[in-house]
Structure formats: C-alpha cells, structure tokens
VEXDREN-506050 format. One record per residue: residue in one letter; z, y, x of N, C-alpha, C, O in turn. Coordinates in steps of 0.05 Angstrom, whole numbers, padded with zeros to 5 digits, always signed. Example, Ala and Ser with C-alpha at 12.3 -4.5 7.8 and 13.67 -1.06 7.14 Angstrom:
BEGIN
A+00156-00114+00264+00156-00090+00246+00156-00066+00264+00169-00066+00285S+00142-00045+00257+00143-00021+00273+00157+00001+00258+00161+00023+00268
This chain:
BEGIN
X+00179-01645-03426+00183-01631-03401+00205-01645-03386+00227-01650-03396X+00200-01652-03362+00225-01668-03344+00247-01648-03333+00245-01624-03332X+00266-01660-03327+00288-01639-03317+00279-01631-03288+00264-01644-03273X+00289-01614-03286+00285-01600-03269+00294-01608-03240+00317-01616-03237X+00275-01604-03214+00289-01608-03192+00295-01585-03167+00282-01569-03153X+00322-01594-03171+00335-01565-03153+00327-01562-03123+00326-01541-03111X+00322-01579-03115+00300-01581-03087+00276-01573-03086+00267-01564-03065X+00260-01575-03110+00235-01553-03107+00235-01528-03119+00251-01529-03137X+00227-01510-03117+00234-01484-03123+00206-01484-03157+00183-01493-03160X+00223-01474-03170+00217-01465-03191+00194-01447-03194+00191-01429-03178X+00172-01452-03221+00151-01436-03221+00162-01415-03241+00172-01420-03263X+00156-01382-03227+00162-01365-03240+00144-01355-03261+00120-01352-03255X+00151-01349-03285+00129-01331-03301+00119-01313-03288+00130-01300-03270X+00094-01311-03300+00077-01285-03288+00070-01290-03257+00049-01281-03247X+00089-01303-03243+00079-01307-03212+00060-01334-03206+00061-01356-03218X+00045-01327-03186+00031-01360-03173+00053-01375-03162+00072-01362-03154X+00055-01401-03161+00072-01416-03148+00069-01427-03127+00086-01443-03120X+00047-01421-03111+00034-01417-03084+00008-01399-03078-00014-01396-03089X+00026-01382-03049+00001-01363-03048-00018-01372-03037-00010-01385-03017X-00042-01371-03039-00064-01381-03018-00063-01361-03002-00054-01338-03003X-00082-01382-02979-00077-01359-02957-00106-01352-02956-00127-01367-02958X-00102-01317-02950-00123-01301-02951-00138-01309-02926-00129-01316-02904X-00163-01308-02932-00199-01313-02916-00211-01287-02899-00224-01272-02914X-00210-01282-02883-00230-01258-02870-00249-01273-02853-00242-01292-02839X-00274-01263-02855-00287-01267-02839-00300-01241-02819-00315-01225-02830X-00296-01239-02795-00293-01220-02779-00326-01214-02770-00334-01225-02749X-00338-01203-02781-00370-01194-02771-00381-01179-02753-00384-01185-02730X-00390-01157-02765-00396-01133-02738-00371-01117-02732-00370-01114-02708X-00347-01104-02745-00335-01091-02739-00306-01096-02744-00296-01089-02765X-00293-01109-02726-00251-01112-02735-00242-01094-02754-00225-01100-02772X-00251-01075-02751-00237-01051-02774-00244-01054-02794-00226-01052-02811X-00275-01061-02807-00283-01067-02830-00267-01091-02846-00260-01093-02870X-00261-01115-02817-00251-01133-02833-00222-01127-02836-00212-01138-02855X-00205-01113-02823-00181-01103-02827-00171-01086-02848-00147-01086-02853X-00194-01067-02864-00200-01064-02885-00208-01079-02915-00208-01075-02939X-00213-01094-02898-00217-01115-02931-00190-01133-02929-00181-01146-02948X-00180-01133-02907-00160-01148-02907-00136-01141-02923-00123-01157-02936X-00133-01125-02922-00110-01095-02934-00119-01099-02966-00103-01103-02985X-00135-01097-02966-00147-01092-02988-00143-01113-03006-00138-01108-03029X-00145-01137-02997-00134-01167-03002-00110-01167-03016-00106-01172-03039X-00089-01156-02987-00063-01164-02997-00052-01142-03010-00028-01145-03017X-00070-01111-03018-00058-01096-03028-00062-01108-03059-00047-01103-03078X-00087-01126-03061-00095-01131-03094-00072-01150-03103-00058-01143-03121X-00068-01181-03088-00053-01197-03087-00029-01187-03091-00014-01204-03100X-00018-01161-03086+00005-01156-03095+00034-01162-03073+00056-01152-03079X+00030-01178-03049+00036-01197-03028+00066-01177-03020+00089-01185-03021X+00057-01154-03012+00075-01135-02996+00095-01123-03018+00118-01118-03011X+00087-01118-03048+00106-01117-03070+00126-01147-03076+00150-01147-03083X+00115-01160-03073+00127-01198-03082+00148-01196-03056+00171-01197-03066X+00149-01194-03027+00158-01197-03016+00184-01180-03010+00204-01186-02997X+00178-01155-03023+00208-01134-03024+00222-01140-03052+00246-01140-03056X+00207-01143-03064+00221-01159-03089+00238-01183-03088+00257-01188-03104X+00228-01200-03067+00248-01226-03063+00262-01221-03034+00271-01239-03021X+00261-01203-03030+00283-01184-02996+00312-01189-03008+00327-01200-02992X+00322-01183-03030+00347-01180-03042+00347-01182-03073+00330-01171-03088X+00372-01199-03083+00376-01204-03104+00381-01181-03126+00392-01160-03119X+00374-01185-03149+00370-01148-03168+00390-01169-03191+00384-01192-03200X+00411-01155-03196+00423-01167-03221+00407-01156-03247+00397-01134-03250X+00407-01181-03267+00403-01172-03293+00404-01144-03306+00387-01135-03321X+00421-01135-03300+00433-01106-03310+00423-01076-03296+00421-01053-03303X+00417-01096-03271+00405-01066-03252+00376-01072-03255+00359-01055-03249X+00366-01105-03269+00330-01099-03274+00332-01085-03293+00319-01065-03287X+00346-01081-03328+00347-01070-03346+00351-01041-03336+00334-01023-03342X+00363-01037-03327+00375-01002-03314+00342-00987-03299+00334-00964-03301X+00332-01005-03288+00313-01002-03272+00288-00994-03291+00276-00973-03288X+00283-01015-03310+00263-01019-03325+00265-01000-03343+00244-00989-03350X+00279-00994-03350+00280-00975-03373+00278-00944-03366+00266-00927-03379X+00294-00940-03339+00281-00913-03317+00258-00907-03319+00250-00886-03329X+00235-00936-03304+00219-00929-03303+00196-00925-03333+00178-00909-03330X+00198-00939-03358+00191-00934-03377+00199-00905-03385+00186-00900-03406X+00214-00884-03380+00230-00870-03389+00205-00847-03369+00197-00825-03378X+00201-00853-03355+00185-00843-03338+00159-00840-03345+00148-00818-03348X+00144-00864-03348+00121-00863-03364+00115-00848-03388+00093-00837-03392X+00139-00849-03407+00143-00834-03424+00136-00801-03419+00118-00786-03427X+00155-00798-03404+00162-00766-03397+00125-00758-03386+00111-00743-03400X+00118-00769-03364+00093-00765-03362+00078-00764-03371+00062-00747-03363X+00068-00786-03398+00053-00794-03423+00055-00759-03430+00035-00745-03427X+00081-00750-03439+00084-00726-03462+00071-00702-03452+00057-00685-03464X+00079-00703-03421+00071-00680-03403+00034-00674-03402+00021-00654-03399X+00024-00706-03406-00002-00699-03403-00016-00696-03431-00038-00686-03433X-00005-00702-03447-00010-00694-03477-00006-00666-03483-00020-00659-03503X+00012-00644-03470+00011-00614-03469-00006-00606-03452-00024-00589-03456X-00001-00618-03432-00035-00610-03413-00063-00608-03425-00077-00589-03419X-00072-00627-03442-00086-00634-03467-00088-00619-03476-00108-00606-03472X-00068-00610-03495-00067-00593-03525-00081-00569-03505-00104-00562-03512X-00068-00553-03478-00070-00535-03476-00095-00530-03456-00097-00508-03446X-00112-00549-03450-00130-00553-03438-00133-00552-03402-00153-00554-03389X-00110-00549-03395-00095-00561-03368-00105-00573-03355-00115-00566-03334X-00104-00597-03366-00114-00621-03358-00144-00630-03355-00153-00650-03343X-00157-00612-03367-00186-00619-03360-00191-00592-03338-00214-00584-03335X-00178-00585-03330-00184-00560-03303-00180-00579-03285-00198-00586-03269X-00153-00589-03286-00145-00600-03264-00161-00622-03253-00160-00624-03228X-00182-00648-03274-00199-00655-03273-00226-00653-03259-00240-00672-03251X-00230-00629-03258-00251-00609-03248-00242-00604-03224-00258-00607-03206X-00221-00598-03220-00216-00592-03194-00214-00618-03173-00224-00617-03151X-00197-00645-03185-00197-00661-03175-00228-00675-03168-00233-00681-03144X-00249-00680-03190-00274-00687-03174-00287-00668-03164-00308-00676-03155X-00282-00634-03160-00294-00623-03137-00285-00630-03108-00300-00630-03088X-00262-00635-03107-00246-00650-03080-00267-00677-03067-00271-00683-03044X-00276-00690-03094-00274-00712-03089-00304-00720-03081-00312-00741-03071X-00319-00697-03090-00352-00690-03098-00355-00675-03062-00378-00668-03055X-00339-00673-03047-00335-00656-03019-00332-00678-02998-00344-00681-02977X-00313-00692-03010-00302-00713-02991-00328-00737-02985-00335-00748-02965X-00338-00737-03014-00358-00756-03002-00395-00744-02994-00415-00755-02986X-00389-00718-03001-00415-00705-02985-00415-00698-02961-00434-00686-02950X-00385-00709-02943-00364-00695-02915-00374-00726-02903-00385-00728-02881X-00369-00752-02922-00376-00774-02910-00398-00774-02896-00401-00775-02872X-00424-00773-02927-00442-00774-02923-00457-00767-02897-00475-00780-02885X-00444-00739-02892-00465-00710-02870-00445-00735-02847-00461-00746-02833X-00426-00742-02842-00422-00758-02816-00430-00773-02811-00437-00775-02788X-00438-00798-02831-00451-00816-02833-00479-00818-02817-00483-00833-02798X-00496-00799-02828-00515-00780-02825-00523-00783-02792-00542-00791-02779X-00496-00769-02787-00494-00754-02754-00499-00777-02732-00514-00779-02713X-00477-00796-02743-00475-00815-02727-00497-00839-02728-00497-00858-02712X-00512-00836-02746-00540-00852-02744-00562-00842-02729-00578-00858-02720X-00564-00816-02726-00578-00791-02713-00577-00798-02682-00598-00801-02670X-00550-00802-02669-00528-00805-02656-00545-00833-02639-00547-00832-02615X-00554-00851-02650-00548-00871-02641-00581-00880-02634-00586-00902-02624
C-alpha cells in the first residue's frame, strides 16, 4: 500500500469515495419525478452524510453517542418483548394495518374519482 497523499482526501470505510450524481428523468408529471427524486437521496443516505460532515464529532462524543443510542435500542428491544409476552403488541399491529388497510382504500376511492373526473 503507498503512503498516503494529504492532498487527496481519504477513502472512508463504509462510505463511497465519490457520489454519483443522481439521474431523473422528468416524464408526465414534475411531482412524480420529484418523488423519486427524494426517494433517491433519501436511499443514498446524501442528507444524513452531509450533517454528519457539517461539524467535527470527537472520538469520545461518537462513543458517548453510540452507546446512547445502542442503549436505546436495547430499552426498546425489552419494551417490545413485554408487549409480546403480554400480547400488546399484536393489538397494536391490528390496529396499525387497519389504519393502513383505510389509507389505501381512501387512495384508491380518489384515485377512482379522479379518473371518473377526467
């Protein structure tokens, strides 16, 4: 491996060392493609990478940080494991895809309307 040069910037683990630049192609509707656009840079990760390199995080405050948030996962992990035992958690389930079983039969009937519509 050659030594390193301080004029080019260094490839990080885990990161790309150049982002490509995202493709839309704009069809019948701006919003559709403004939607996939989002959608792009929400997968790419782009808008997280970029507050992450806004300001420097010392060593000590990523460990402080990291371990919060593992501490967290934890705590939630346990919480949904009593939800579990006590069957909680599969109500709340039920409840969440009736929301969700509404929302898209709410699409649908507009969908519907506006083809009717036209």
């Amino acid at each position: 491996m050659g030594r390193w040069n301080r004029y080019e910037p260094r490839e990080r683990v885990g990161e790309p060392a150049k982002v490509e630049p995202l493709q839309i192609i704009v069809g019948s509707s701006f919003e559709h493609a403004l939607r996939e656009f989002k959608g792009l840079v929400q997968h790419e990760r782009i808008i997280g990478i970029y507050k992450e390199r806004q300001s420097y995080e010392k060593p000590s405050e990523k460990k402080r940080r990291k371990r919060r948030e593992a501490e967290e996962r934890r705590r939630l992990a346990e919480m949904r494991e009593r939800m579990m035992a006590t069957g909680e958690w599969d109500r709340r389930q039920k409840v969440k895809q009736k929301k969700r079983q509404k929302k898209t039969e709410a699409r649908i009937r507009r969908e519907e309307n506006t083809e009717t519509l036209e």
